[in-house]
DRENLO-519053 format. One record per residue (C-alpha): y, x negated, z; residue in one letter; residue number from 1. Coordinates in steps of 0.1 Angstrom, whole numbers. Layout:
ATOM      v      u      w  rest   nr
ATOM      Y      X      Z     a  NUM
...
! end
This chain:
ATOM      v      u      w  rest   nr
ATOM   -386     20    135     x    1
ATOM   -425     15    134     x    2
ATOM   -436     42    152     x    3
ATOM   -444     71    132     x    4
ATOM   -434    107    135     x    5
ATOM   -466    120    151     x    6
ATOM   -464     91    171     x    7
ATOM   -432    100    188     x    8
ATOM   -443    138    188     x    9
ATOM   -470    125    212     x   10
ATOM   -443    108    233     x   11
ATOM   -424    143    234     x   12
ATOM   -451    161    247     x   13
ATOM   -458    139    269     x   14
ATOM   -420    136    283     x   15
ATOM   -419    172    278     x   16
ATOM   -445    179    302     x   17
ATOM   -431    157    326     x   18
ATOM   -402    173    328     x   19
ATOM   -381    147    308     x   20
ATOM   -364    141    271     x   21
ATOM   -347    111    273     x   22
ATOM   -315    111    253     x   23
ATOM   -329     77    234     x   24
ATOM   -362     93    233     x   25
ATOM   -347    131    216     x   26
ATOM   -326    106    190     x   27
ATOM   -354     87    177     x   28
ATOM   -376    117    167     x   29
ATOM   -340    132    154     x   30
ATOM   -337    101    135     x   31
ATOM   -372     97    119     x   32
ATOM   -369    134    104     x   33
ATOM   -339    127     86     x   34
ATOM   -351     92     71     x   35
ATOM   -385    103     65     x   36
ATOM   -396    129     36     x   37
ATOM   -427    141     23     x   38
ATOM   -430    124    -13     x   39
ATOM   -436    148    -45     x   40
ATOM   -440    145    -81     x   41
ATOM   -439    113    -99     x   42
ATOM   -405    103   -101     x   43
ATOM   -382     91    -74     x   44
ATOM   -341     89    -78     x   45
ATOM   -326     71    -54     x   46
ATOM   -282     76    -55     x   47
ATOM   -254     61    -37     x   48
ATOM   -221     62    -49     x   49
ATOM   -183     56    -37     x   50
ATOM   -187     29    -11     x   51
ATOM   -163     13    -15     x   52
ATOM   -167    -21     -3     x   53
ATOM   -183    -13     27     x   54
ATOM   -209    -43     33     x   55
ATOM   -210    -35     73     x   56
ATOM   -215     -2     93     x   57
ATOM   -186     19     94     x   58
ATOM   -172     53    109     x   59
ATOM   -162     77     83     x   60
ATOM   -151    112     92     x   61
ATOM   -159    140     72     x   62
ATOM   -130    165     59     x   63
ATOM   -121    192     82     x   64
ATOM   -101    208     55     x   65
ATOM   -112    211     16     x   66
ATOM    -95    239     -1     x   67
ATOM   -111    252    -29     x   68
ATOM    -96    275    -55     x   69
ATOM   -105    309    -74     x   70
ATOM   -146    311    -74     x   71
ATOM   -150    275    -57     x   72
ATOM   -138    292    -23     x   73
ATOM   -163    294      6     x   74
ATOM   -189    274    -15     x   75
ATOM   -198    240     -9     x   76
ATOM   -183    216    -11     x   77
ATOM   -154    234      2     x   78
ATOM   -172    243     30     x   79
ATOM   -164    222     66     x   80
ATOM   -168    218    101     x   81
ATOM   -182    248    118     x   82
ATOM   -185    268     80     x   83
ATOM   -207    235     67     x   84
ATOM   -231    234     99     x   85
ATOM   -233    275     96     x   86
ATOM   -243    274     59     x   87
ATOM   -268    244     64     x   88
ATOM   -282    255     96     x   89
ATOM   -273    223    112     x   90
ATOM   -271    225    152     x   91
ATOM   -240    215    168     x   92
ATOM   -238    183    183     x   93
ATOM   -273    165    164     x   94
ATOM   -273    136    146     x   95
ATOM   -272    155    111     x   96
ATOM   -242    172    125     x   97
ATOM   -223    139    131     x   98
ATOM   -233    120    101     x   99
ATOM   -224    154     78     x  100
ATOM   -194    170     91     x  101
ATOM   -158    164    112     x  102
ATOM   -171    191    143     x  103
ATOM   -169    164    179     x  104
ATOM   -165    136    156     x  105
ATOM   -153    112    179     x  106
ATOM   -178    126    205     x  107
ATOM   -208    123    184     x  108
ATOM   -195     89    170     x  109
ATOM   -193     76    205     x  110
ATOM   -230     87    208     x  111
ATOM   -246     79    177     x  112
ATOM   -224     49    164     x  113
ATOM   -218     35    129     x  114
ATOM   -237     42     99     x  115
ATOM   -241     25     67     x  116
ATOM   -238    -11     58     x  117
ATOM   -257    -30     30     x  118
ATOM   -279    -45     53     x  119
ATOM   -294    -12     68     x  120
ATOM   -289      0     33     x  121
ATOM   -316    -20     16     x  122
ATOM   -344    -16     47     x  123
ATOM   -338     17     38     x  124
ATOM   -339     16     -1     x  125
ATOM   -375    -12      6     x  126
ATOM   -389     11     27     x  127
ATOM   -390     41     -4     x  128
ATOM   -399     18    -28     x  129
ATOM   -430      5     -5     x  130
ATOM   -438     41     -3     x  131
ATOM   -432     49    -39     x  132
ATOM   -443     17    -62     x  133
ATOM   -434     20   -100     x  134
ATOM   -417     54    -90     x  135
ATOM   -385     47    -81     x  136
ATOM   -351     41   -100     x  137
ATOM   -315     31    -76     x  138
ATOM   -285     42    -93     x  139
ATOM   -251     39    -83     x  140
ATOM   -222     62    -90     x  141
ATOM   -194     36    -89     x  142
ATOM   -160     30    -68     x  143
ATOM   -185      2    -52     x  144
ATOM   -163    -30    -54     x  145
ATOM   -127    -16    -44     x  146
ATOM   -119    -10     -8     x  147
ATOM   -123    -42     16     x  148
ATOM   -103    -76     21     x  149
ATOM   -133    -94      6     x  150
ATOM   -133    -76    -22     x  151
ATOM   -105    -79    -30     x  152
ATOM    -97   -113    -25     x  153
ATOM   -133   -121    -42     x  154
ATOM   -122    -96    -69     x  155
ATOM   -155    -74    -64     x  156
ATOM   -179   -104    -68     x  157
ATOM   -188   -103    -33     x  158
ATOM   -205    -66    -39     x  159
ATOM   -221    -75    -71     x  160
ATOM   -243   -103    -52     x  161
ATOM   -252    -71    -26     x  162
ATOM   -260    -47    -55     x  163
ATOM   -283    -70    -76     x  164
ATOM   -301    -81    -41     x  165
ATOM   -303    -43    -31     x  166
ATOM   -315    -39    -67     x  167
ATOM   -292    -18    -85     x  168
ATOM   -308     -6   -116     x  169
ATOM   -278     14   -129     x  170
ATOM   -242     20   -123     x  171
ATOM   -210     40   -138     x  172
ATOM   -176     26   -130     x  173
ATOM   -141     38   -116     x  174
ATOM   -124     18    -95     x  175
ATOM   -141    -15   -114     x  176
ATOM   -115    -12   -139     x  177
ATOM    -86    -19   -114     x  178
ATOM    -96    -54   -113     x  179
ATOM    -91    -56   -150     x  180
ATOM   -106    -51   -179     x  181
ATOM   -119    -89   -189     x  182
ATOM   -132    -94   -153     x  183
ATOM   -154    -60   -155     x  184
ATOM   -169    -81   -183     x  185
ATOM   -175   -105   -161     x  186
ATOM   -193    -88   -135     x  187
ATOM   -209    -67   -158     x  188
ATOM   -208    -79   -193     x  189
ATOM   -203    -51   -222     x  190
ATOM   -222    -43   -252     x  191
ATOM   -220    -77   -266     x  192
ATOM   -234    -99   -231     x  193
ATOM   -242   -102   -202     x  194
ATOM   -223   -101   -166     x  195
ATOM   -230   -110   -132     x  196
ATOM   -247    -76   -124     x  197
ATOM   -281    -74   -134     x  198
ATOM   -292    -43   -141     x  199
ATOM   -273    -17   -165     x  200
ATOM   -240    -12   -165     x  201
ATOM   -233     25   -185     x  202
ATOM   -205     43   -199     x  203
ATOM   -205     67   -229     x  204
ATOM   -169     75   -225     x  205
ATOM   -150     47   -228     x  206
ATOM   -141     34   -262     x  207
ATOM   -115     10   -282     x  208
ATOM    -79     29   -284     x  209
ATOM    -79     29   -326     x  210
ATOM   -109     20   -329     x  211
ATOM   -134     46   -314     x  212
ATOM   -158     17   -309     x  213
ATOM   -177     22   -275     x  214
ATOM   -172    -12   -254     x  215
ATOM   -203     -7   -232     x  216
ATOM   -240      6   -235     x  217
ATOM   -235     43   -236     x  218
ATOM   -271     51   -219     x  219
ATOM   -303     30   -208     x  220
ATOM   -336     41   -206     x  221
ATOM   -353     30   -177     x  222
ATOM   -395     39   -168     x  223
ATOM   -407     55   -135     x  224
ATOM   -440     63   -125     x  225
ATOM   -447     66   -162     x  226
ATOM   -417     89   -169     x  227
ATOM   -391     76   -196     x  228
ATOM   -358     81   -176     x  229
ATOM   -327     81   -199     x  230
ATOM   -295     74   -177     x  231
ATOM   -264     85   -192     x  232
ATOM   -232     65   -181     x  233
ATOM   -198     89   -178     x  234
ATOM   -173     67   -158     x  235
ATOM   -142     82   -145     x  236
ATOM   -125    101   -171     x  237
ATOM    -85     95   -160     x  238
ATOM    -87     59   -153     x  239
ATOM    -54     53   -175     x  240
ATOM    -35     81   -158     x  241
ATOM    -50     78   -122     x  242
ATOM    -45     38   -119     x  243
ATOM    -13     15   -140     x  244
ATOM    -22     16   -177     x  245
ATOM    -21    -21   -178     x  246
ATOM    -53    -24   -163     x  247
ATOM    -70     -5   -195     x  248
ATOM    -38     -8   -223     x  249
ATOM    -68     -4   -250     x  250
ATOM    -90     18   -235     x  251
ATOM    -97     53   -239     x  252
ATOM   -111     77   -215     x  253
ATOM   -123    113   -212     x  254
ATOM   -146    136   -204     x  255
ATOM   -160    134   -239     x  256
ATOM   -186    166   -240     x  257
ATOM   -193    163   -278     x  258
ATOM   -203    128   -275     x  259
ATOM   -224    136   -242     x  260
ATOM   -243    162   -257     x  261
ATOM   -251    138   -284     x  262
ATOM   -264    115   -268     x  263
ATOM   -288    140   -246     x  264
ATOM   -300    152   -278     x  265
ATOM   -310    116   -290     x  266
ATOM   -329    109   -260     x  267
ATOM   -345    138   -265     x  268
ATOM   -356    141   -298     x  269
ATOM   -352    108   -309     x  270
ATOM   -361     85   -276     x  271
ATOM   -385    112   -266     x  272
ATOM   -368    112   -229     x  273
ATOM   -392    127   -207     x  274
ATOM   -364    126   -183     x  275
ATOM   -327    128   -185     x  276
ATOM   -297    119   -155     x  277
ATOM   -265    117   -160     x  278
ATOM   -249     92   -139     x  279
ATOM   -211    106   -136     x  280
ATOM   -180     95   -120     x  281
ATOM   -162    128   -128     x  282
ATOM   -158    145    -94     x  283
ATOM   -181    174    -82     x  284
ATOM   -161    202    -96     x  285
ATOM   -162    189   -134     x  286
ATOM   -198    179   -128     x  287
ATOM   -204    214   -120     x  288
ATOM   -185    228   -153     x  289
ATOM   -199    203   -173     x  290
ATOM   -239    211   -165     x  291
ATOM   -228    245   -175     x  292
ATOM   -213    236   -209     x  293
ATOM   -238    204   -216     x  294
ATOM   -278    214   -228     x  295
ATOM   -308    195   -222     x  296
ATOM   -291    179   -186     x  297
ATOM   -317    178   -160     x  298
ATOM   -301    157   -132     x  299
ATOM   -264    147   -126     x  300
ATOM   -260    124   -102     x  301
ATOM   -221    127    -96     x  302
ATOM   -197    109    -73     x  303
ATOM   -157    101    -69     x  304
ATOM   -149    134    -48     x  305
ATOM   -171    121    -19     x  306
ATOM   -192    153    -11     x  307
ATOM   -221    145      9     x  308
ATOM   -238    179    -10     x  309
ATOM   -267    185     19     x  310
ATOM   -288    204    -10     x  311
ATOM   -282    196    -49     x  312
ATOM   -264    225    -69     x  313
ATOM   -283    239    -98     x  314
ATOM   -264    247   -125     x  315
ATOM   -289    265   -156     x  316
ATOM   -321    244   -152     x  317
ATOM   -296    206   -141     x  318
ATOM   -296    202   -101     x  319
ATOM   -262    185    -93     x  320
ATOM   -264    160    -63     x  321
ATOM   -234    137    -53     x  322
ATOM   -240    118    -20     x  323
ATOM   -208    110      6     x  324
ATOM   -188     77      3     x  325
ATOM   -188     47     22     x  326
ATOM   -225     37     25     x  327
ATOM   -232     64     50     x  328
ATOM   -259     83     26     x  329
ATOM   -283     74      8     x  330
ATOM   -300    106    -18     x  331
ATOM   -333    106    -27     x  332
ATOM   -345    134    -48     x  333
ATOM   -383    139    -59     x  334
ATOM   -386    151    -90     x  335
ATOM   -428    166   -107     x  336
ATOM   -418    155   -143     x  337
ATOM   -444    172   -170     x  338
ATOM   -442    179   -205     x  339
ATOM   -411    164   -206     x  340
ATOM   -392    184   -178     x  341
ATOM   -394    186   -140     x  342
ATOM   -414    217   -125     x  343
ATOM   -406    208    -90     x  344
ATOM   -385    186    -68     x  345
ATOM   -375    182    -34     x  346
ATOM   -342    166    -18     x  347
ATOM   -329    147     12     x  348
ATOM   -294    133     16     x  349
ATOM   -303    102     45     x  350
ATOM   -277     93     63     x  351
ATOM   -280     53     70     x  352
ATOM   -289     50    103     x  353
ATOM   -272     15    115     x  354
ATOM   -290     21    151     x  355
ATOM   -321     31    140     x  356
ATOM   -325      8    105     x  357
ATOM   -329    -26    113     x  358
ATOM   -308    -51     90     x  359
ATOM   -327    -68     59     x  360
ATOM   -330   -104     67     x  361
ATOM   -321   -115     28     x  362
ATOM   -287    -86     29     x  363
ATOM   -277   -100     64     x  364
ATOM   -275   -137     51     x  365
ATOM   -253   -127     18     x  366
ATOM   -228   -104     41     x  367
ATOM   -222   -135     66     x  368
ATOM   -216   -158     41     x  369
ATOM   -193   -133     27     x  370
ATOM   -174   -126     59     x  371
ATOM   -176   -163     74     x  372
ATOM   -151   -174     56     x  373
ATOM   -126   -150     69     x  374
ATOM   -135   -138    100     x  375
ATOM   -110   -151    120     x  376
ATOM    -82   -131     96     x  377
ATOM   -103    -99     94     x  378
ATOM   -107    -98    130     x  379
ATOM    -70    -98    140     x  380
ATOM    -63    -70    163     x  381
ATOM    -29    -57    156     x  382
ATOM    -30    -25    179     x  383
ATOM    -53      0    201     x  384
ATOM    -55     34    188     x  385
ATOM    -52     61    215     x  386
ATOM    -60     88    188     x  387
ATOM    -90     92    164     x  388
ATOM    -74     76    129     x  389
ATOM    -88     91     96     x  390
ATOM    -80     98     59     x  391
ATOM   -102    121     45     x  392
ATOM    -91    159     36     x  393
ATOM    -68    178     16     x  394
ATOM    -34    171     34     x  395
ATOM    -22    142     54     x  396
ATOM    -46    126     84     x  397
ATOM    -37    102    109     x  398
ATOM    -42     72     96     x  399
ATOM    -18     82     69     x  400
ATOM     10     95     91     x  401
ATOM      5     51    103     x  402
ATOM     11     44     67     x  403
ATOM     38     66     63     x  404
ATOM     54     56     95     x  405
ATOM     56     21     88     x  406
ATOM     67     29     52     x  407
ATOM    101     50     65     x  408
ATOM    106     19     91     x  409
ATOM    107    -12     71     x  410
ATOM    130      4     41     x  411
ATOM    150     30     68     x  412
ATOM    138     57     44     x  413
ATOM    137     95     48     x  414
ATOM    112     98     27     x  415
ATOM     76     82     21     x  416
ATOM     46     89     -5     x  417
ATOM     12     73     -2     x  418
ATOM    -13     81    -22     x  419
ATOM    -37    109    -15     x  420
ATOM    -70     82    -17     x  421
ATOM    -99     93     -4     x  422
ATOM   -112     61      5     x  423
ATOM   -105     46     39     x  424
ATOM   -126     45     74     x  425
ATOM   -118     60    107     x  426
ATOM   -105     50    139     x  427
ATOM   -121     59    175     x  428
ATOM    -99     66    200     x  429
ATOM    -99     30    229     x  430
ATOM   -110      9    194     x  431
ATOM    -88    -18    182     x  432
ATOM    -71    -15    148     x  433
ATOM    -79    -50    130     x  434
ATOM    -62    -63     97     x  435
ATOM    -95    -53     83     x  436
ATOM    -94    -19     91     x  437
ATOM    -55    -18     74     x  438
ATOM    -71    -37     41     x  439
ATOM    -99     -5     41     x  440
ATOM    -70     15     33     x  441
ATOM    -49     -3     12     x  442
ATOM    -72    -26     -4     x  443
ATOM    -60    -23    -42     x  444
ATOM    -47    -45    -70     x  445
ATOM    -16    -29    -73     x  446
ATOM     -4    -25    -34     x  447
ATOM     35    -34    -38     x  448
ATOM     55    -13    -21     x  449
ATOM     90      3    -32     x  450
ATOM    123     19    -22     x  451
ATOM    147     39    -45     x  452
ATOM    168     72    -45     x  453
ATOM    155    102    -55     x  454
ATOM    166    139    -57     x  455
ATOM    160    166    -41     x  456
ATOM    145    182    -74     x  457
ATOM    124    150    -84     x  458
ATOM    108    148    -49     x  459
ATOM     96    188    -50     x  460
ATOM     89    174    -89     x  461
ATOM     65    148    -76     x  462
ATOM     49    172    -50     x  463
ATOM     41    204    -81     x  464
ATOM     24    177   -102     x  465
ATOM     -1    166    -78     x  466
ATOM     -5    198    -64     x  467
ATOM    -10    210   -102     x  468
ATOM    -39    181   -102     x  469
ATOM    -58    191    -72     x  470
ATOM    -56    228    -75     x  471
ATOM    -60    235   -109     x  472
ATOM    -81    265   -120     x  473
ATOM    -96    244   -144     x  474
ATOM   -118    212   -132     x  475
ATOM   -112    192   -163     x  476
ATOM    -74    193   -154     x  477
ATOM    -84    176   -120     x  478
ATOM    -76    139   -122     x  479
ATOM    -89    136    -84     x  480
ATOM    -74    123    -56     x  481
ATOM    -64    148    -20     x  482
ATOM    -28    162    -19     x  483
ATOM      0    132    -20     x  484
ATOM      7    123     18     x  485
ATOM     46    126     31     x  486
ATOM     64    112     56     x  487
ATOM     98    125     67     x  488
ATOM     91    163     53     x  489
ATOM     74    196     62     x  490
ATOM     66    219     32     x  491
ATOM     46    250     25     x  492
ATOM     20    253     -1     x  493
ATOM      3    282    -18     x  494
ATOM    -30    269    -41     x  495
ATOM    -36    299    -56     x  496
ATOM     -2    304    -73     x  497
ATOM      7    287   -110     x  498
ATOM     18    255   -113     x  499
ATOM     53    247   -103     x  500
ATOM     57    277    -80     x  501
ATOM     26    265    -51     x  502
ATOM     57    241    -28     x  503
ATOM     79    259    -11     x  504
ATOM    100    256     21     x  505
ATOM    106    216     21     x  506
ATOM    124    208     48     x  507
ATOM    139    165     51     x  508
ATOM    147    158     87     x  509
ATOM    144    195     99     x  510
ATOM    170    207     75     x  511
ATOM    163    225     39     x  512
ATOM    155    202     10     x  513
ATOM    190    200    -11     x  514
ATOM    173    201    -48     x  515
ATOM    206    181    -57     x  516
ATOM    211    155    -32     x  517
ATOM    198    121    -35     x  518
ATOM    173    110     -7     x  519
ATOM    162     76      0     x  520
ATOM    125     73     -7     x  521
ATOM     97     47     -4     x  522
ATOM     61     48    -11     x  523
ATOM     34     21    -23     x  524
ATOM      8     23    -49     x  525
ATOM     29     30    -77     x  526
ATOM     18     33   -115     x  527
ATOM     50     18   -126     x  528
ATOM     60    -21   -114     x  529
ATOM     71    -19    -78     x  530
ATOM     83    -55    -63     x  531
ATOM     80    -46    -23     x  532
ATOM     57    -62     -4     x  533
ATOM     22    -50      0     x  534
ATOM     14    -22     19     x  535
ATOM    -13    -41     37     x  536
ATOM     18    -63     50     x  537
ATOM     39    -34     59     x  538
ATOM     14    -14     80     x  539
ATOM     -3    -47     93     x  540
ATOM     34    -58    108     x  541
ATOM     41    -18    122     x  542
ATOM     11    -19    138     x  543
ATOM     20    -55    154     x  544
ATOM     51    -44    167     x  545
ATOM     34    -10    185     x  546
ATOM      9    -25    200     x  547
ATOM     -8      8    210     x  548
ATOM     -8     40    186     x  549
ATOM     -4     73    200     x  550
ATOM      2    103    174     x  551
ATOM      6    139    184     x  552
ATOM     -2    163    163     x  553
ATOM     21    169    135     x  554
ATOM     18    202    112     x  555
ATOM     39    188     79     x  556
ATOM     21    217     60     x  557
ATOM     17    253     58     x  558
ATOM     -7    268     34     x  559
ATOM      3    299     24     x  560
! end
């Protein structure tokens, strides 16, 4: 876009007078406010986080259901769909309304089309830094090289070469470790060397089981428009209970508040930190407690619970930001830094306009030399969907009742589990479902599927615990993740009550759950070894043999 916004104000009053507002005409001036703010201060953060792979444009949808628990109810970010655009004053049916919430989703997505994608990304990112040389910093909360068939099968190299040409500065990890922890050293080195990545690669909280020596650089500071910038890493703290220990067998994790307000106090006193951000991987909620616990925080820049927070949170004197998933936002937040604090700043979450950004030549290049090789694969078609497929949200979505379905087919189960990820892209209704689109959902190192018997009691067993997880009064209980998705079952919940008394009313094939019988169950994703085939397999052959997908509405749950 090269016109500027009085430009197209111009155009408006001129259409305007005519008696006209073309449609393309109203969406370009809609676009230009929300990539366009008016600069302050002398510091400029720029924050991405949870992409999770997603080198090309992509739909997401945005939760229509977030349940929050005791004083988190009713505030952001458990606010959605008509709530969200109520709070934020966001008119129904705009562009910010599309890109922000699930309210005429596949309406607006018909309309306004895919956002994100590296190569609109760094126009985007270039067109900032033009504005604001020697000010800005780009940091990136993490979950960035797990989610796509080329990241996997390039085992995340593939968006390392797109973060060091987007220039990355800083990033905090999660979903890195899944790969392993010698090849995180390879992409991005430890303490002791260097990796692929070229910028800094921070992580307070993750230290030698025994040992209690830290494996990577616990903090960098980094210079903005003459502001020292410390940038604290805190990557995920539940990596060895959230993924298969083996990935980390000498690793320890955690939240680690003692050893976090350490090091804020030696970049303050002894770094003389004009500035200091911590760049977190815990999940909104514990970022939340933590800025209330932690002194001397001025800026957490938080990710894994994919909140696209519309304004930051302050917490004390720390504003709170965390900025969507999948490449579809892009925070910037101005910050007037004196005497060694800021006194102002202003914020804009920019959603990455794929129509209205054009691609960076150099980005464009690296993602087709990426994707050439497998095109042909990715490309597949394996159905149509006549519904509007998506993940995201506290109990099961479409595109999980796919999984689930072709789970219970190939092992003639009455029972399926798959994972409650967050990750994963949606589905219009008319588009074709490709293999790629069943790899952004099962994408992971440890895909294997598996069948066994279970109980009656262990099944409602498995359900409490994650339940426990998700609606815990207490964030630092939260290991992340949405509720566990079932197939084969209806239950009732209540997330209020204690833990082991929230399921209730589980029903296997329309008749009561027999706590004593022994069901056959399948599910993929395990923590232990599973030997089944991967899930990617599974679905990609279910799809295959449907050739169109048509799911009616199915209410599995009842909250109570």
């Amino acid at each position: 876009m090269d016109v500027s916004r009085r430009d197209l104000l111009k155009v408006a009053a001129v259409a305007a007078g005519a008696g006209i507002m073309p449609r393309a005409l109203e969406r370009a001036d809609a676009a230009e406010r929300l990539l366009e703010m008016e600069p302050l201060g002398n510091v400029t953060l720029l924050h991405l986080t949870d992409p999770h792979a997603s080198l090309v444009p992509v739909y997401y949808r945005e939760p229509d259901t977030l349940i929050g628990v005791g004083a988190e109810r009713g505030r952001p970010p458990y606010l959605t769909g008509e709530a969200l655009l109520r709070h934020h004053q966001i008119r129904r049916g705009s562009l910010e309304a599309y890109a922000c919430s699930s309210v005429d989703f596949a309406t607006l997505a018909a309309r306004f089309g895919r956002l994100g994608g590296y190569a609109h990304l760094a126009t985007l990112v270039a067109r900032i830094r033009a504005a604001r040389p020697g000010r800005t910093l780009l940091l990136d909360g993490g979950d960035t090289i797990q989610g796509s068939a080329t990241a996997l099968w390039s085992r995340g190299e593939d968006m390392v070469r797109a973060m060091n040409l987007l220039g990355v500065e800083v990033v905090t990890p999660h979903w890195e470790f899944t790969y392993g922890l010698e090849r995180v050293r390879e992409l991005f080195g430890d303490r002791e060397s260097r990796g692929l990545f070229r910028g800094n690669f921070v992580a307070h909280n993750v230290s030698e089981v025994g040992f209690g020596d830290p494996v990577f650089a616990p903090w960098t500071i980094r210079e903005a428009g003459r502001v020292k910038v410390g940038v604290i890493g805190q990557a995920f703290p539940y990596v060895p209970v959230a993924h298969p220990r083996r990935f980390t067998p000498d690793l320890t994790f955690g939240i680690a508040e003692d050893a976090l307000q350490g090091h804020v106090n030696a970049l303050r006193d002894r770094h003389r930190a004009d500035l200091v951000v911590l760049l977190s991987h815990n999940g909104l909620p514990v970022d939340l407690k933590l800025a209330a616990r932690v002194a001397g925080l001025d800026v957490i820049l938080g990710g894994h619970t994919h909140d696209p927070l519309v304004a930051p949170i302050t917490v004390g004197r720390t504003l709170v930001v965390n900025s969507g998933a999948h490449g579809k936002f892009l925070s910037r937040l101005d910050l007037d830094v004196r005497g060694g604090r800021p006194v102002a700043h202003r914020y804009r979450l920019i959603p990455v306009l794929s129509r209205d950004l054009p691609e960076d030549a150099a980005m464009a290049r690296l993602i087709a030399e990426v994707r050439a090789p497998h095109a042909a694969r990715l490309g597949e078609a394996l159905a149509v969907s006549d519904s509007l497929l998506y993940r995201r949200g506290t109990f099961n979505g479409p595109f999980d009742e796919v999984i689930l379905d072709a789970l219970l087919e190939r092992a003639d189960a009455e029972v399926a589990f798959s994972p409650g990820f967050r990750w994963g892209i949606t589905i219009l209704p008319g588009q074709a479902i490709t293999l790629e689109d069943v790899y952004g959902h099962t994408g992971i190192t440890y895909a294997n599927t598996w069948a066994r018997e279970m109980t009656g009691a262990e099944i409602v067993r498995v359900m409490e615990d994650v339940a426990d997880n998700l609606f815990h009064r207490d964030p630092y209980y939260r290991q992340g993740g949405d509720m566990v998705r079932l197939g084969g079952l209806t239950y009732a919940i209540a997330p209020q009550r204690p833990a082991g008394r929230r399921i209730s009313e589980v029903r296997i094939g329309g008749r009561p759950l027999d706590a004593a019988r022994r069901y056959k169950a399948t599910g993929w994703a395990s923590l232990g070894e599973a030997d089944g085939p991967p899930a990617w397999d599974v679905v990609a052959a279910h799809l295959r043999r449907l050739k169109r997908v048509t799911l009616d509405p199915r209410p599995r749950v009842r909250v109570l």
